[in-house]
C-alpha positions, 0 to 999 in steps of 0.5 A, spaced: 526 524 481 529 518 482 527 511 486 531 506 488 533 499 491 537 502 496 535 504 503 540 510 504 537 514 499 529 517 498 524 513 495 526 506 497 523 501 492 522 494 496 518 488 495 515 488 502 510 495 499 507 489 495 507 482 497 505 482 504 499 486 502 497 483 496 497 477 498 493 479 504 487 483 501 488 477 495 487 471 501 482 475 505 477 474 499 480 467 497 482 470 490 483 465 486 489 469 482 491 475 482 490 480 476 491 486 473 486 490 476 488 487 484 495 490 482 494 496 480 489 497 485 495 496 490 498 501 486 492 506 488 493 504 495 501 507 494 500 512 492 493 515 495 498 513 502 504 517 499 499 524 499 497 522 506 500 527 512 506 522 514 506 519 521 510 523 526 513 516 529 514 515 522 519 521 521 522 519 528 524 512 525 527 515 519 530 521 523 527 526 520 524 532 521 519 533 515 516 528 509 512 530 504 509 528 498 515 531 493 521 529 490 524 525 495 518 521 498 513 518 491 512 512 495 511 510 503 516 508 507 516 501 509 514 501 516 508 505 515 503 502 519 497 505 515 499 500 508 494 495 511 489 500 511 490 503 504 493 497 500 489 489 502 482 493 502 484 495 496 486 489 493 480 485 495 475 490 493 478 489 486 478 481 487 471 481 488 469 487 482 473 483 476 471 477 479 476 472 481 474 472 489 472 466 493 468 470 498 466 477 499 469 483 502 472 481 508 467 484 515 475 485 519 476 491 514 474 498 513 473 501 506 480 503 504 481 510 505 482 512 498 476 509 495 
């Protein structure tokens, strides 16, 4: 099982899984740092997705015809739509739990699938 930087392989390992969805879960709850525990939790939000039925547009987009949790596909693909659901909630929800959140969770979220 191997991940890489490199899009032409499986198991893509690019900094727009983190960073976008990060930060968003991190300002939605105006955190004033982001910790150990908000990163983890973006990684919770990985990998709950990862066990999650791919999206048929996202196999058209890939060109494929099946993706399922395994040796070729241990972390989302990037364009996943579903990463906001699954990563920002988780996120702000471990801003306010280790208390570094300004404010609470936000209204404009639902609970993150996974949690």
């Amino acid at each position: 099982i191997m991940a890489t930087g490199r899009s032409d392989f499986p198991n893509q390992v690019n900094n727009v899984l983190g960073f976008p969805f990060i930060f968003r879960g991190a300002l939605d709850v105006r955190a004033h740092a982001i910790n150990r525990e908000m990163q983890i939790a973006a990684v919770e939000g990985l990998r709950a997705l990862t066990h999650e039925p791919v999206l048929p547009e996202m196999l058209e987009l890939y060109h494929l015809e099946k993706l399922e949790f395994g040796p070729e596909y241990i972390i989302p693909k990037p364009f996943d739509p579903r990463l906001m659901d699954f990563v920002p909630p988780a996120v702000a929800q471990a801003a306010i739990e280790s208390g570094v959140a300004g404010a609470g969770f936000p209204a404009h979220y639902k609970p993150a699938p996974h949690l």
